[in-house]
N, C-alpha and C positions, 0 to 999 in steps of 0.2 A: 198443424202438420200431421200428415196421414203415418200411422204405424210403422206403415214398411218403410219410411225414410229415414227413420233412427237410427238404423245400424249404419246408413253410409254416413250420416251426420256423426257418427259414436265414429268412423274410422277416420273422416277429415280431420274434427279436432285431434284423433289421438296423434296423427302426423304432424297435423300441426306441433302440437308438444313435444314429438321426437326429433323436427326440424327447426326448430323456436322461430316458426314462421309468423308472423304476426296476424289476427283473423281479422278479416277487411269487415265490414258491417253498413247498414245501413246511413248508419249515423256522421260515417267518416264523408260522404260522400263518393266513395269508391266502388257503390251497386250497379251495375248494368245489367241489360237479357244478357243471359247466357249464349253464346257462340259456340259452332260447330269444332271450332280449332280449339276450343277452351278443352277439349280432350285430352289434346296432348300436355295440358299444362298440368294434367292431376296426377297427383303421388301418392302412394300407398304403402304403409308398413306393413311386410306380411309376416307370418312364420315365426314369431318372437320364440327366442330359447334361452333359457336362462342356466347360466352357468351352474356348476357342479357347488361353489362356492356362494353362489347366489347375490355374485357381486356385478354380474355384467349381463344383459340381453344383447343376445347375437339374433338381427333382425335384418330382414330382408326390404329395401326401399325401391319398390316398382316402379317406372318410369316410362315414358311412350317418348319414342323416337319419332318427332316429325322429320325429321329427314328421309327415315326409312320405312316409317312406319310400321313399324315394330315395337314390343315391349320388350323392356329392357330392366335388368334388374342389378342392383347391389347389395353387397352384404356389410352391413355397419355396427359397430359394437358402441352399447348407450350401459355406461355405468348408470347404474340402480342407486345410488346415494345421491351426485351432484348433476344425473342427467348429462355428464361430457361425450361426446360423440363422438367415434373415429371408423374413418373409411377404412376396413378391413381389403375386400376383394372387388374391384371395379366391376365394368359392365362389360369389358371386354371377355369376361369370363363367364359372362351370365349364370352366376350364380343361383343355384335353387337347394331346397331341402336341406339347409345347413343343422348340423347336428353335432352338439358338445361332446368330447372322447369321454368317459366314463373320471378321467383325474384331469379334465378340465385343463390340460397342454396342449390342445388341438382340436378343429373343428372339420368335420369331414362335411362335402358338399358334393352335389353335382353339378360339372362345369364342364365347359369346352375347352378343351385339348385342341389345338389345330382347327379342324371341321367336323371333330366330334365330341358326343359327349362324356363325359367321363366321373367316373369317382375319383375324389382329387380330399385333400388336406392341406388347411393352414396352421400359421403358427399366430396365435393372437397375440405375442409378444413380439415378434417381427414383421409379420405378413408373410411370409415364404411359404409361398404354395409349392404342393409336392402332388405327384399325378402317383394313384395310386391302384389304377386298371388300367387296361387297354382292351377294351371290349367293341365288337362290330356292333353291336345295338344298344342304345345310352341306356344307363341305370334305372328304375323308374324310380325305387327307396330303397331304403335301407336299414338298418341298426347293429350301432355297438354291441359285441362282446363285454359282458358285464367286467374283465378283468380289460379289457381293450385291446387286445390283441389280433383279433378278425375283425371283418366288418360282413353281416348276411347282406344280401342284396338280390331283387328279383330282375330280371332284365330277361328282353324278348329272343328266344333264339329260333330263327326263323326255319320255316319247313318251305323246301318245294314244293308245287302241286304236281300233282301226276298228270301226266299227259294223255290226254286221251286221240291223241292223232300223234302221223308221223307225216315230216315234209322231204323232199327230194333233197338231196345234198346241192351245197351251191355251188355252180360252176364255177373254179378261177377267174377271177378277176370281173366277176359279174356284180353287178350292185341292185341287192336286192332292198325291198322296204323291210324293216324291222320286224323279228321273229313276233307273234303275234304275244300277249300277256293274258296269261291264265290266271282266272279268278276263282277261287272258290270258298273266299270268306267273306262275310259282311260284319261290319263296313268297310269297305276297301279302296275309302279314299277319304280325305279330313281338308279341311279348312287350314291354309296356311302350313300342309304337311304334305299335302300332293297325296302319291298313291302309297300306301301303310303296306309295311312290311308283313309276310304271311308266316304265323307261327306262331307259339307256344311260351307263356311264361313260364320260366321256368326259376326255382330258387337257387343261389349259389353261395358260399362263404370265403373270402377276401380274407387271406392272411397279410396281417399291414408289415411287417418287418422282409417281409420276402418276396411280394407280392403274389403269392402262388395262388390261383384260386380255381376251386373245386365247386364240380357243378353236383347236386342233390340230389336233385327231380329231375324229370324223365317224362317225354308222351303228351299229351294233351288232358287238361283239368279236368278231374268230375266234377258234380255238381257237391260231393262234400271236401271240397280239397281244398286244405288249409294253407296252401305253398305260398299266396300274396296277401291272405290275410289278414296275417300277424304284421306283416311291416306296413298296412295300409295300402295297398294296391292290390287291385283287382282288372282283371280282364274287361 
């Protein structure tokens, strides 16, 4: 087996053991070629976090959607002594970037709210999720407050372009085609995201008890600007 294959064979068994999937083998009679749909069948542990107590991994289990073809993600919590597994946060939430609160009663995520997405909180003793932004451009990351109190977080706040034409006012009740779309960032369009919002990350701090939150930064990045990072995200 070639070098570079290890790591995906290192993340199948380790799913395997976080799903107590049984590993099919040659021997069972259960080998065949591999199939183009066999895509949608592979699952992936991603993100493991290990509790403040060091008794639980809060782990993210990736999933492809043949219906919609999409991935899709859930957030599972895998006790570290007997391996018992419990669904925390469905897929309806698409859960990402789950992160233990600093005293270990709460794990903040980024998830969908409605049709956007959002910084949210659960309770790993219930599951009750609590929405804890309401931001026009999803979160990208974030980090607890060592006493846990704020949450920083970077998220995109977008700039118009400037215009460099002007068009004739529209007459009443006239139907014209669609005001024309000014570009002037690259890349400004993604795979699976259409055309990307134009602007600036910027850093901001999330107070969790009030939800009030205060933006930092300011302008567009230098090339030594530390605003994304410290939380892992960069432009």
């Amino acid at each position: 087996m070639r070098s570079h294959h290890l790591p995906l064979l290192f993340r199948l068994l380790g799913l395997a053991w976080l799903l107590g999937v049984p590993i099919a083998t040659a021997a069972d009679g259960a080998a065949r070629p591999v199939e183009a749909l066999d895509l949608y069948r592979l699952e992936q542990p991603l993100d493991p976090q290990l509790s403040p107590d060091g008794r639980v991994v809060a782990v993210l289990r990736q999933l492809r959607d043949i219906q919609t073809d999409r991935v899709r993600a859930e957030l599972w919590l895998v006790a570290t002594d007997s391996g018992e597994r419990r669904l925390l946060v469905g897929a309806d939430r698409s859960p990402g970037y789950a992160r233990w609160s600093p005293d270990g009663q709460s794990i903040a995520f980024i998830g969908k709210e409605g049709a956007s997405a959002q910084l949210l909180r659960v309770s790993p003793a219930d599951g009750r999720v609590q929405v804890l932004s309401s931001l026009r451009q999803p979160p990208r990351s974030f980090a607890w407050s060592p006493d846990g109190r704020s949450i920083a977080y970077v998220a995109l706040v977008e700039r118009k372009p400037t215009e460099f034409f002007a068009l004739p006012a529209k007459p009443d009740g006239a139907q014209w085609a669609n005001p024309p779309r000014i570009v002037r960032d690259y890349p400004y369009r993604a795979d699976g995201e259409g055309w990307l919002v134009p602007g600036d990350v910027q850093l901001f701090v999330l107070d969790v008890a009030s939800g009030r939150q205060r933006q930092l930064t300011s302008g567009p990045p230098t090339p030594t600007d530390e605003r994304a990072r410290g939380l892992g995200c960069a432009r």
